[in-house]
C-alpha positions as CSV (number, residue, x, y, z in Angstrom):
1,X,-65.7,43.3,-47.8
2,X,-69.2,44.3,-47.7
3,X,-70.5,46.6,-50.7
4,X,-71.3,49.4,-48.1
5,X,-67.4,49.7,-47.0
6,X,-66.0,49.2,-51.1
7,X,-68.6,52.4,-51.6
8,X,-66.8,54.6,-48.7
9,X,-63.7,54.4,-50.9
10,X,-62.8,57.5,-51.7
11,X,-62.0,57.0,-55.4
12,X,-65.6,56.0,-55.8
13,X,-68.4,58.2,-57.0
14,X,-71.2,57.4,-54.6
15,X,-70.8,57.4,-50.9
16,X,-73.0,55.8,-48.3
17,X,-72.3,55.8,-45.1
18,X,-72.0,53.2,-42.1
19,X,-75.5,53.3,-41.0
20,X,-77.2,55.3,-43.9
21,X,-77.6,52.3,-46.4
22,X,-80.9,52.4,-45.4
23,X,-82.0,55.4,-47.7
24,X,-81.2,53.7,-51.1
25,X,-82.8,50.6,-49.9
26,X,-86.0,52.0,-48.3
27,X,-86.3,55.1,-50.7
28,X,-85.3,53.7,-54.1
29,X,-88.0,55.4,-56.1
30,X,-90.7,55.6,-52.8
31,X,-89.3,59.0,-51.2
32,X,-86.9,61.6,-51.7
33,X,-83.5,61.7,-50.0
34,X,-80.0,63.5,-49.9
35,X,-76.9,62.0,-50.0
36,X,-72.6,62.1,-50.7
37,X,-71.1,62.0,-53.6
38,X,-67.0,62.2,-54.8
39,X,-67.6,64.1,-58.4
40,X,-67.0,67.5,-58.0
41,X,-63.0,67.2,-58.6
42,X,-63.6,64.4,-61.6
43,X,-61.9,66.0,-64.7
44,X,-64.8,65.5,-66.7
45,X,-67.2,67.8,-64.9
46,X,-64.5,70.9,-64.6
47,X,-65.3,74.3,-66.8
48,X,-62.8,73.8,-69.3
49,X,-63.6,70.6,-69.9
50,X,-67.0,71.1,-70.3
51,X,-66.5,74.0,-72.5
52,X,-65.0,71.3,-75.0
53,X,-68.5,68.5,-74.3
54,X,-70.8,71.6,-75.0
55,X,-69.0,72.4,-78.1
56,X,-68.7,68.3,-79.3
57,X,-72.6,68.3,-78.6
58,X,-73.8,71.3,-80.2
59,X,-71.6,70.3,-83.2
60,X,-72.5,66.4,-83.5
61,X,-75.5,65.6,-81.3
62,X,-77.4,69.1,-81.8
63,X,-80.7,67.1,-80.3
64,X,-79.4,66.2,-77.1
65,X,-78.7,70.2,-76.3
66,X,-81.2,72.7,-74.9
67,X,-80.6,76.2,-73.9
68,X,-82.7,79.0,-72.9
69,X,-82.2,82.2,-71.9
70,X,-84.1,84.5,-70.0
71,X,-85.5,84.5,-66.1
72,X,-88.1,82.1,-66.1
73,X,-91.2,81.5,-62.9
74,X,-91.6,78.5,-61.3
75,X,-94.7,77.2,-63.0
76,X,-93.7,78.3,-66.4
77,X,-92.7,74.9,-67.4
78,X,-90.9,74.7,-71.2
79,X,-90.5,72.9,-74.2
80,X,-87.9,70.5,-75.1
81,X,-88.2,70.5,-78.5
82,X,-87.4,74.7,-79.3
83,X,-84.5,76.6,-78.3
84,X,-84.1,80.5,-77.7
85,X,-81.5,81.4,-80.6
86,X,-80.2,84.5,-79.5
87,X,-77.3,82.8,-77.8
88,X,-75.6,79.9,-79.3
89,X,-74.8,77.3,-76.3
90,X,-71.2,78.0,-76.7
91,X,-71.8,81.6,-76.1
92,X,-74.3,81.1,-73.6
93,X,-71.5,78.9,-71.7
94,X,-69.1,81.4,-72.2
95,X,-71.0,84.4,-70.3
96,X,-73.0,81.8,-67.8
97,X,-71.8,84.0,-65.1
98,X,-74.0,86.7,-66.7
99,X,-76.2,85.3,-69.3
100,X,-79.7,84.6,-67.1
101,X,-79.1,80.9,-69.0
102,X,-80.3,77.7,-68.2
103,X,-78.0,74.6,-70.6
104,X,-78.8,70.7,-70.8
105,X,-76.3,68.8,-72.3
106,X,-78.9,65.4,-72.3
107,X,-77.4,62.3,-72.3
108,X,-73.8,63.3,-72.6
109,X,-73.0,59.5,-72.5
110,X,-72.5,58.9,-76.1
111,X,-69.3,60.2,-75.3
112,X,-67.3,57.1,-74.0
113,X,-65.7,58.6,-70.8
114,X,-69.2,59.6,-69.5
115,X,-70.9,56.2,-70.6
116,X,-68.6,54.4,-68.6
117,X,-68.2,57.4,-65.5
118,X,-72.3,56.7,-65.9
119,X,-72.2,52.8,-65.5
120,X,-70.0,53.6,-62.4
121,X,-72.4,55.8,-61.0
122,X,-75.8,53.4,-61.3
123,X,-73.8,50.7,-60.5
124,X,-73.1,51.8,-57.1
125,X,-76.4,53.2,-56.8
126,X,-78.4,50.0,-57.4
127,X,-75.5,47.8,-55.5
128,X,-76.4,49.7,-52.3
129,X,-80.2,49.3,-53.1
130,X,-80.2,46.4,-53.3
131,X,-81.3,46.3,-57.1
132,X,-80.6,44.7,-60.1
133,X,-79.7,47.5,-62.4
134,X,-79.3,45.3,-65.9
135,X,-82.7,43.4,-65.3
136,X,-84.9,45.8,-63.9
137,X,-83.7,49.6,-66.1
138,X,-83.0,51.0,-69.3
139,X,-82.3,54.3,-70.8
140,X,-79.5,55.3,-69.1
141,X,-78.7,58.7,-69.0
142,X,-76.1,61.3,-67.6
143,X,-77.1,65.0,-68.1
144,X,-75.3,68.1,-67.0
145,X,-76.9,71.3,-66.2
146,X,-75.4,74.6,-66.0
147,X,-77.4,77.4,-65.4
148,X,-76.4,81.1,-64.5
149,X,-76.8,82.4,-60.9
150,X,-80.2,83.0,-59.7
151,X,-81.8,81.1,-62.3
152,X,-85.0,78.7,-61.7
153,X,-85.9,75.7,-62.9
154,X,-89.1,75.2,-63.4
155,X,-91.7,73.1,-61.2
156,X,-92.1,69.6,-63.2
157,X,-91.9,66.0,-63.1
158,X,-90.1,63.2,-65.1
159,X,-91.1,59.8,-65.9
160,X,-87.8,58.3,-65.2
161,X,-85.9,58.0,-61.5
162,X,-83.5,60.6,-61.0
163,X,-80.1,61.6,-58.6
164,X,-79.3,65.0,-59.4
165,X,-75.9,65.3,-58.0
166,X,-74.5,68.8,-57.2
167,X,-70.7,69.5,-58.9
168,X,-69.9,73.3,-58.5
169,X,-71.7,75.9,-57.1
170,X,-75.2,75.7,-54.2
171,X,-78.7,75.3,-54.9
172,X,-82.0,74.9,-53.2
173,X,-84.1,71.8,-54.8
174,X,-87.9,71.1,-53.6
175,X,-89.1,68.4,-53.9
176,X,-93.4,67.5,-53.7
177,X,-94.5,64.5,-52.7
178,X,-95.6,62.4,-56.1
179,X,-97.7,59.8,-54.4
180,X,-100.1,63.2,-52.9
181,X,-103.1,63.2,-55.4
182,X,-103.6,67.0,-53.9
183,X,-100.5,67.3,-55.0
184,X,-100.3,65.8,-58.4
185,X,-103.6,64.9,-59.7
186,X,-104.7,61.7,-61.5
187,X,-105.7,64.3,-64.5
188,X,-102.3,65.6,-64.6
189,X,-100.5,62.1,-64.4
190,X,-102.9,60.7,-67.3
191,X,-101.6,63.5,-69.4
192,X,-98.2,63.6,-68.1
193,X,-97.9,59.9,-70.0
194,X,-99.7,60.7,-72.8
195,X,-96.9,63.2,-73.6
196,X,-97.2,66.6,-72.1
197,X,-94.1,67.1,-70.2
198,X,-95.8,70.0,-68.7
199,X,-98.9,68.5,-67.0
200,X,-97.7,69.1,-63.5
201,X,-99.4,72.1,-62.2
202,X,-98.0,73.8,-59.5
203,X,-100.0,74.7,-56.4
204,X,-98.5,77.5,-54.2
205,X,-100.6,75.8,-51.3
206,X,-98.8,72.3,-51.9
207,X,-95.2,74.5,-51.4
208,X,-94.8,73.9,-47.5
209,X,-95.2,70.5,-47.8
210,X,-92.3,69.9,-50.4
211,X,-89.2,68.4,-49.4
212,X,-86.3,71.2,-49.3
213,X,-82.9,70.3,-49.9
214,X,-80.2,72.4,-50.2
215,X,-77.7,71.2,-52.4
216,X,-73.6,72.2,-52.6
217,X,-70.8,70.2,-54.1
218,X,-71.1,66.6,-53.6
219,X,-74.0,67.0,-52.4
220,X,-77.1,64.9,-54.5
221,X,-80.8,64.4,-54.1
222,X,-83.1,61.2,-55.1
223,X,-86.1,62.7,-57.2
224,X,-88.3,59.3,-57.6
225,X,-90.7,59.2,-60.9
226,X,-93.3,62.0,-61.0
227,X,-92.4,63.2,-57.8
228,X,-92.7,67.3,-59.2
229,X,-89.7,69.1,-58.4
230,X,-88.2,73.1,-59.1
231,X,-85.2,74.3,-58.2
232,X,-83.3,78.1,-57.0
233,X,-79.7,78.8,-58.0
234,X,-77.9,80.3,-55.8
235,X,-76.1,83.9,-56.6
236,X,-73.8,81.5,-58.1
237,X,-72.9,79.3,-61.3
238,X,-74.2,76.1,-61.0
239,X,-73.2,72.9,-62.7
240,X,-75.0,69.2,-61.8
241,X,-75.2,65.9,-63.1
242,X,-78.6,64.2,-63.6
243,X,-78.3,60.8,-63.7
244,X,-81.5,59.1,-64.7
245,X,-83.1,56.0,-65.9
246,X,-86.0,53.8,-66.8
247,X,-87.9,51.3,-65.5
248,X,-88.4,47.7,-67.3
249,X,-91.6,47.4,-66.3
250,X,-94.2,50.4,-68.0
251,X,-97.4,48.9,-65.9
252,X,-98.1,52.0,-64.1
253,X,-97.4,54.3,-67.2
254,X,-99.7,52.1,-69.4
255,X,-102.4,52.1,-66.9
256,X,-102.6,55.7,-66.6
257,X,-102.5,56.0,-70.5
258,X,-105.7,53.3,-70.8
259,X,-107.5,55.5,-67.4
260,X,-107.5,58.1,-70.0
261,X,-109.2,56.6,-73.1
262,X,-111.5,54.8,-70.8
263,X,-112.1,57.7,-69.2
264,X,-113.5,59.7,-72.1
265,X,-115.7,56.4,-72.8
266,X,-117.6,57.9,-70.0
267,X,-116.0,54.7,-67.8
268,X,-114.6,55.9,-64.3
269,X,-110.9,53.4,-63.9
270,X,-109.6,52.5,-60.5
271,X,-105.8,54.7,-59.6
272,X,-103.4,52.3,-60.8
273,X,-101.8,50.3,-58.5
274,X,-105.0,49.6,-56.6
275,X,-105.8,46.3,-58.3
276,X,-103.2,44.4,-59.8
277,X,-105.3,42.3,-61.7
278,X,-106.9,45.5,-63.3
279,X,-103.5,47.0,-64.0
280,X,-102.2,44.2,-66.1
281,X,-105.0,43.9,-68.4
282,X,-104.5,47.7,-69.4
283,X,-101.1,46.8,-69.9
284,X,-101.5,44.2,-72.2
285,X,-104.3,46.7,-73.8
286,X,-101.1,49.1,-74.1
287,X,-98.9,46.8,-75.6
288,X,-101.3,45.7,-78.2
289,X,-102.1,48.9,-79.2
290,X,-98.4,49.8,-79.4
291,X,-98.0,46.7,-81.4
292,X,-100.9,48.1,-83.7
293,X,-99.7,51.5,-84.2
294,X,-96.3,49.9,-85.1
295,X,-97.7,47.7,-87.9
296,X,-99.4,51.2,-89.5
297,X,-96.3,52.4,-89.8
């Protein structure tokens, strides 16, 4: 049986359909895309079993768990690292309906029935991409989001390939097009790796060129890396899965983070990816400095 029919099985999380395998293949981290998923009836993505994972994280694995509260505009990005303590997350979860709250319960896989529902999930994904998922990632993450109706999230990017999969309730997700230096400038990517998770600017005039995909229960989008994205809630509760990873290979990461120091030497780099020969010796200037920094400590 070929891997495309064992995915149409219903008990299987992703779906891809006779004719449509060539989305993963082609637009594996090159280009947004929708597709079908089977998670929305999975036990472990239901309210009342959620209510129980936002408890277990906020209790044991405080650091994975962000909530805030409060209407937020598209380009108001946020921060990570802080909190809005008014609400606990348990009580934030408990009033979502009404609470104006936006809750990430990050990499929810160090609960064992996620971690392996997770393995599932990328397994699938990179069978019908025709990747190798053990050789060429890392980092492997399951998030859920739940967010209170009419909330936004924020424009931003990530720096690891994402399939945000819709579970309960409808939202509108654009997607801008990462590889558009209009779009996302060089500036913004250089500091984007050096650490600023908030270096993507948003451009109103770059908005009718984004990618719009409106997103209901089983129901997913593929957000490659740094493609900028922000998303409208429905008048509705929504709950999604983010499943995400790394890449192996930090070439194009490391050259943007050497562009930058050279940069400020008054030295004008070629865009990574233009010269591959140019690319690896910043990556080996990366990894030596890494090394460096390591040995200070």
């Amino acid at each position: 049986m070929s891997a495309s029919a064992r995915l149409q099985i219903r008990s299987n999380a992703v779906e891809v359909r006779r004719g449509q395998e060539f989305l993963f293949r082609d637009n594996y981290n090159r280009q947004p895309f929708e597709l079908s998923h089977n998670l929305s009836p999975h036990p472990l993505f239901q309210r009342s079993r959620l209510a129980g994972l936002v408890k277990t994280i906020a209790e044991h694995h405080s650091d994975r768990l962000y909530c805030n509260v409060g209407r937020l505009g598209i380009g108001r990005g946020w921060d990570y690292t802080t909190t809005d303590r008014s609400f606990s997350a348990q009580e934030a979860f408990e009033e979502i309906e009404t609470a104006e709250a936006w809750i990430i319960l990050k990499g929810v896989q160090v609960v064992p029935e996620y971690e392996q529902l997770l393995r599932q999930i990328l397994s699938e994904i990179h069978e019908a991409s025709g990747r190798n998922l053990e050789r060429d990632t890392k980092n492997w993450n399951i998030s859920i989001i739940i967010s209170s109706p009419n909330r936004i999230t924020p424009y931003h990017m990530d720096a690891d390939c994402n399939y945000l999969l819709q579970l309960h309730g409808t939202k509108t997700a654009y997607v801008f097009n990462g590889n558009d230096r209009s779009v996302v400038t060089t500036r913004e990517l250089e500091q984007f790796f050096l650490g600023d998770i908030n270096a993507a600017e948003y451009k109103e005039v770059s908005q009718a060129g984004a990618w719009r995909f409106e997103l209901s229960p089983g129901r997913g989008v593929h957000v490659p890396v740094t493609f900028p994205h922000w998303v409208q809630n429905d008048d509705n509760v929504s709950i999604s899965a983010s499943i995400n990873f790394c890449f192996v290979d930090r070439t194009i990461a490391d050259a943007y983070r050497i562009n930058h120091y050279l940069r400020k030497l008054g030295i004008s780099p070629g865009e990574p990816g233009q010269s591959e020969f140019a690319d690896s010796v910043k990556k080996l200037a990366a990894k030596t400095f890494r090394a460096l920094n390591s040995q200070r400590r």
